[in-house]
N, C-alpha and C positions, 0 to 999 in steps of 0.2 A: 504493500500500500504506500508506503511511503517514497518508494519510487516513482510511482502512477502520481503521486501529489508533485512531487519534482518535477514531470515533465510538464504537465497541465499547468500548474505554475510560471514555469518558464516560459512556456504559449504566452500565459496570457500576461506577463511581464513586458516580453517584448513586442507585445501586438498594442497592448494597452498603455502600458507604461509602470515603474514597480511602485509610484505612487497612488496614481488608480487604483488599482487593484487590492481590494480589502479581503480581507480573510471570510468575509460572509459570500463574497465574491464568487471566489473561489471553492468556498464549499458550496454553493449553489449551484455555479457547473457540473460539479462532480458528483453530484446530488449523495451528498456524505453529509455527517454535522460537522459546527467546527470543533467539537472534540477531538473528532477522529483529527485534524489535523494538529490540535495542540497537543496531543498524545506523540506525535511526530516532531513539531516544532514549537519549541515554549513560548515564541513569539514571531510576528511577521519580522524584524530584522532577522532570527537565526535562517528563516524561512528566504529571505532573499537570500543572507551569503551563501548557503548552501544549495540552492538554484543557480547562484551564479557558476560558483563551483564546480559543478555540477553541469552546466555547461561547455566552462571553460577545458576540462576534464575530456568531453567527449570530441569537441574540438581538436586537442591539442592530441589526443588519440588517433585521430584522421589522418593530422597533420605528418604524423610519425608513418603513419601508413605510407601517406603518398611519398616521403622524403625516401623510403625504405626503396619504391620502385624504381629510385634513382633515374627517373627519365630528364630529359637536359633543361637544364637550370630556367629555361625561358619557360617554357611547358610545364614545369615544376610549380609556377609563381602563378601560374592560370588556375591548374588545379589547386591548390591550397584557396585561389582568392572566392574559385567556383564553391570550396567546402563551407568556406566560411557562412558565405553570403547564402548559401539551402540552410545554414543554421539560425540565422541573423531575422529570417524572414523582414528582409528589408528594413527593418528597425522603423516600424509606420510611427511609435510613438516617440520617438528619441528619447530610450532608455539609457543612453549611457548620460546624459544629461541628468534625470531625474536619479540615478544612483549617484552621481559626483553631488548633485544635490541636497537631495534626503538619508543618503547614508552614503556619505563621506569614508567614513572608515571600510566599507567594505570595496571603497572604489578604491582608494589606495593601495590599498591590498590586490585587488585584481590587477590592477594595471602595472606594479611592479612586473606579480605573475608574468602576463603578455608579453613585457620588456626583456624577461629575462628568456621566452621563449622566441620568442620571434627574432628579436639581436642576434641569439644561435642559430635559428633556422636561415635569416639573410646573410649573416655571415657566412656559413656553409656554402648557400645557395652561390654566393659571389665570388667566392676561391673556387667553384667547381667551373663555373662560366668563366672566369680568366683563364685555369685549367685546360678549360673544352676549344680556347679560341674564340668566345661567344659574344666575353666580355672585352673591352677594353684593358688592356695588361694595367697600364697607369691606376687604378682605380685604389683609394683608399678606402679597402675595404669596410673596414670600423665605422668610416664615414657613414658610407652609401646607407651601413646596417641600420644606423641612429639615427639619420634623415628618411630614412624608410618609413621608421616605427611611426617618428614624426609626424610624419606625409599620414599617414593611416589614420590618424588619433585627433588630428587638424582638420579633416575633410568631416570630420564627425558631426564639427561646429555649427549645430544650426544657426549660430548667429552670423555667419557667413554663407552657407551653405544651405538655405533654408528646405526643410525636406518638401514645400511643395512646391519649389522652382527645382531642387536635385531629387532624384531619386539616387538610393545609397549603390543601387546596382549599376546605374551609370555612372556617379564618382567614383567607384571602384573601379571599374571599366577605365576611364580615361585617366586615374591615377597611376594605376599600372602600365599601361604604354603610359605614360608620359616620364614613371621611372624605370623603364626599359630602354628607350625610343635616349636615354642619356646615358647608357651604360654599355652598350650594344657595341660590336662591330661590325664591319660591314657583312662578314656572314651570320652574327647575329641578328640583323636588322632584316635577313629575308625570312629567318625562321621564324621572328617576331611575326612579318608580312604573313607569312602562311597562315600563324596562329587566327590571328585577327580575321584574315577574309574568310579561315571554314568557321569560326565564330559568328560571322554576318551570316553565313548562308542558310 
């Protein structure tokens, strides 16, 4: 049971927002009382971190998947961005906003997590593309990894990026070629070209 509350939870965190969404809410979807979930979670904060968690978890699970198939570093950055964004469901209520928000502390917490996963995974990613020919040999690596994470966590900004002039699935889209499209060589930039047009078709 307490699984089935995590996932449902998590739905409806990021559909709704982790403000919205009340514990009566929630057990009324699930058509449970909310004992059944206080018996699980002592409180809606434990109940977010551990959704978040929980999330992040299954995620970073994928993410290991895909790195493991070792396909080449530009293809590599498509499917991680394609995993995310099937888990994110587009982030309609801009949740990471309301978690930096209303509970600060479990955003800090996450967002280390992420930092310290993803700096590894573009890092990697970036020594195997200069490796492959893909990349740019000159590239500061460490750089690219820390302006990456950056670039990710900045497009998020609906005070800039407002979600109903962006959609997250097109900022992801063209933030990706746009930190490819500056890392690339020239036979990175066909295999980029490939990705892209069976992407469109």
């Amino acid at each position: 049971m307490k699984e089935e509350i995590l996932n449902r939870a998590t739905e409806m965190f990021l559909n709704l927002g982790f403000k919205s969404v009340t514990m009566d809410d929630l057990a009324k979807r699930m058509s449970i009382s909310k004992k059944t979930i206080y018996s699980h979670f002592c409180n809606k904060t434990k109940l977010v971190e551990e959704s978040t968690m929980h999330l992040f978890n299954v995620i970073t699970d994928g993410i290991d998947e895909i790195v493991a198939q070792e396909k080449n570093p530009i293809e590599e950055l498509y499917e991680i961005k394609k995993l995310v964004m099937g888990h994110l469901n587009d982030e309609k209520a801009s949740p990471q906003f309301q978690l930096q928000k209303y509970y600060p502390k479990v955003h800090r917490c996450l967002k280390t997590m992420q930092f310290d996963k993803m700096h590894g995974c573009v890092l990697k990613n970036v020594q195997r593309g200069v490796e492959m020919g893909l990349y740019r040999p000159n590239l500061d690596a460490e750089f690219v990894a820390r302006i990456y994470f950056a670039g990710v966590n900045n497009i998020k900004d609906s005070e800039y990026f407002s979600t109903g002039e962006f959609s997250q699935a097109v900022l992801m889209d063209n933030f990706l070629e746009y930190h490819l499209r500056g890392i690339v060589t020239p036979e990175g930039r066909q295999k980029l070209n490939s990705i892209i047009n069976s992407n469109q078709e």
